[in-house]
Every structure is written in structure tokens, then in C-alpha cells.
N, C-alpha and C positions, 0 to 999 in steps of 0.2 A: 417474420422480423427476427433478427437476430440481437443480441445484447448489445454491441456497438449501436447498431442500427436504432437501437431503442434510446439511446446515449445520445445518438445528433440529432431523434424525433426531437426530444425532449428537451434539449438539452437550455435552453431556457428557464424552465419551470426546475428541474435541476439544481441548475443554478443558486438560481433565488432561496428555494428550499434549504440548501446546502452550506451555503456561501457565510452565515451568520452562524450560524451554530459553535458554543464554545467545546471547544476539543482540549483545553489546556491540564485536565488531568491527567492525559493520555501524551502528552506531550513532555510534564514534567521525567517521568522515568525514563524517556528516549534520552531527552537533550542534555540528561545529567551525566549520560557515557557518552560523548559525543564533546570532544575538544571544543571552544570558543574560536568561532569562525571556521570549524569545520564544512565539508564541503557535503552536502546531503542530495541525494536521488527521491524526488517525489514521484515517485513509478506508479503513477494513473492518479494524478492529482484531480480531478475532478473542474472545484471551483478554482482552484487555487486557494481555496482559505488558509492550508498549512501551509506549502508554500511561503504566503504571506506572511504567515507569524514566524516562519523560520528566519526570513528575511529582516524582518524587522527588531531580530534579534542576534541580527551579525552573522547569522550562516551562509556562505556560499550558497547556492541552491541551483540544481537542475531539473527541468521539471519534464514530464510528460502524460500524454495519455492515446489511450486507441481510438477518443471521438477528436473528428476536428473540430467539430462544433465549440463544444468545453475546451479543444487546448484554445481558441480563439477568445475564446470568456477568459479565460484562466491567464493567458497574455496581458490582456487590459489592465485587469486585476492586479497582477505582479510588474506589469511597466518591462516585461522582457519574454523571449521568446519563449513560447514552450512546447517544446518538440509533439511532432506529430508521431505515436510511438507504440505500438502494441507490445504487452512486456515480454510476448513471444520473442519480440525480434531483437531485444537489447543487445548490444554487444561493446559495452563497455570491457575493460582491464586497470582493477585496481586503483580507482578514480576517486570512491567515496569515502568518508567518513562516517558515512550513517546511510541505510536506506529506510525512507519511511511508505510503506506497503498499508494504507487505509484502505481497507474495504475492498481493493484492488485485485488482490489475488484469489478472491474469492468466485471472480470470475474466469477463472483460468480451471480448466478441467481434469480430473485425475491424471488423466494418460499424456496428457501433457505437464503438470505442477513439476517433477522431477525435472525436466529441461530448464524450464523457468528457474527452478529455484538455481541450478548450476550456473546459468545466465549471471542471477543477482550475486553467488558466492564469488562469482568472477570479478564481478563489478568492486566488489570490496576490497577496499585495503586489508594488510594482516592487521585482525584487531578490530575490523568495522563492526558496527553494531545496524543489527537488522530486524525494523521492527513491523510484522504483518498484523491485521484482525478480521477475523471471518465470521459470518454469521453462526454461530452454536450449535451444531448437530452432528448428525455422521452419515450425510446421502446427498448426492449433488440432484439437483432439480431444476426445471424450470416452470417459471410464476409467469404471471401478467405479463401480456406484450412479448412473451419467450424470452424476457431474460435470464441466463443463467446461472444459476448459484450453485459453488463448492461450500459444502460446510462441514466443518471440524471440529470434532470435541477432545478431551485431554488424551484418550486411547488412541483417535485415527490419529492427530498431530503428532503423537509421539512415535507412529507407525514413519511416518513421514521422515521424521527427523532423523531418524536411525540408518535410514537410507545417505544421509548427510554429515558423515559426523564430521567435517569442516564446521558447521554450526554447532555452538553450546550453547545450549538451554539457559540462559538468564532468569528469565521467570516466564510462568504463563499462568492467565489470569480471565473472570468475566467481567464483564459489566454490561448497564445497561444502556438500554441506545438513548440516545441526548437528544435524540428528533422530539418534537411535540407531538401527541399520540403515538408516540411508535416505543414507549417506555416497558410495553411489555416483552420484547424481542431482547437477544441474550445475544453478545457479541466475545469472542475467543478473541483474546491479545496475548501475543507471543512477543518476547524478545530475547535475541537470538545474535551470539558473539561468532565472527569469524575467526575458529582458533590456531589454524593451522593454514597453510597454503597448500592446498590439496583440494582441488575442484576439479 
């Protein structure tokens, strides 16, 4: 089973899990660089929950993910389509105001992350703000069911970024995960300005 595969097993229980959970601290330092009705990228939105709150708060939104399961939930949910989309394949140009990268990119692999990220810097207007978070560590693995996780701490993130310099470093920051029971797991948020046009 692969990670996708584990996303449309699941993607129910997912859902339900996921769908209520408050993200709104994680959101106040996005939305405050991010113009009033700006146009935002939910690149592997999941339930739709952010999504939803972006929307409900005057932002454009486009939404995606790599299960069709979830973008089918995630549609209902936000009352509009939401592309069926692996963030391998994006190929936007200069479209957004903001990308919001939750948990998303974490599943995307070394030897791949550097494509991706040129994908998302494309995707940005000059000036867009891009915000990813990944599980806390520095070794990609796979858990339960095969799904797999990249995880990054302040040295690999920064290894990353260097390779990028179109992005600047806003802030980067931990916390801890909002799941119930899952308060001991440590999550890496970055936010990350596009400063140049040069991707």
C-alpha cells in the first residue's frame, strides 16, 4: 500500500478525524501576509477544513489533493470543486497570493522535494507567501499501512532552502500537534516569502 492508497483506504475516518480540528493559530501568521481576498493554493487540503476557513474569510481558494477519495469529501465540504492533484504535477504560473502546504509536503520525498518546491515557487506571484509544516525530525520513513513521511528539523530545512533562494525565510517555528492524543508529536512550520522571480 502506498501513501495515496492509504489516503482513499481511509479516507473517511480521515476525514471525520481531521475535518474539526482548530488550526486557527497556524493560520493567524499566514493570513496576516496575505492581501484581503487574496487568491490561495491549498496544495493537499485533506478535509477541506482550511480550505473552508480561508473561504469563509474572503479568500479566493483553490484547492487540491493526490486522494480522490478526500478531494470528493473536501468538494462537499467547500460547496466547489477540488482538483484531483498530486503536488508532483502542479503547474500553475504566478496565480497565488499565498500557498498553504499543511502536512502535505511531508509527503513528498527528498529526491523529489526540490521539483516540487520549483513547482510551488512558480506557482507564486512576486511577493506570494508560502507556508508548509512537517513532522519534526531529519530522516524520511515509512509507518503504518506504508505511509510516507519527510521530516525536517531547523539544519535539514535550512539545507533545503539554500538550494532556493527565490524563498526567504519569514519565520520557522514548532508546535504541537492539536490532534487529541497525538499532543506529544512535534511539527516544523515554515513560512516562506517569494522574493525574487527566479525559479
Amino acid at each position: 500500500m502506498t501513501t495515496e492508497a492509504h489516503y482513499e483506504k481511509n479516507a473517511f475516518a480521515f476525514y471525520n478525524n481531521t475535518v474539526n480540528v482548530d488550526m486557527t493559530e497556524l493560520y493567524i501568521p499566514f493570513l496576516r501576509l496575505i492581501k484581503k481576498g487574496g487568491h490561495i493554493l491549498d496544495a493537499g487540503c485533506g478535509s477541506g477544513r482550511d480550505s473552508l476557513y480561508f473561504l469563509n474569510h474572503g479568500y479566493e481558494i483553490t484547492a487540491l489533493d493526490s486522494s480522490k477519495a478526500l478531494a470528493e469529501l473536501a468538494s462537499g465540504l467547500i460547496n466547489r470543486k477540488v482538483l484531483h492533484m498530486r503536488l508532483q504535477d502542479i503547474d500553475f504560473e504566478q496565480k497565488f497570493d499565498g500557498i498553504w502546504a499543511c502536512a502535505s509536503l511531508l509527503h513528498v520525498s527528498r529526491k523529489e522535494m526540490d521539483d516540487v518546491l520549483k513547482r510551488l515557487i512558480k506557482a507564486l506571484n512576486n511577493n506570494g507567501i508560502l507556508y508548509a509544516s512537517f513532522k519534526y525530525g531529519d530522516k524520511e520513513e515509512t509507518v503504518k499501512d506504508n505511509r510516507f513521511f519527510n521530516c525536517y528539523d531547523e539544519k535539514s530545512s535550512g539545507e533545503l532552502l539554500e538550494r532556493h533562494p527565490a524563498l526567504q525565510l519569514i519565520e520557522r517555528w514548532t508546535t504541537s500537534d492539536v490532534r487529541p492524543g497525538k499532543t506529544e508529536e512535534k511539527w516544523l512550520n515554515i513560512l516562506l516569502k517569494k522574493a525574487t522571480e527566479t525559479y
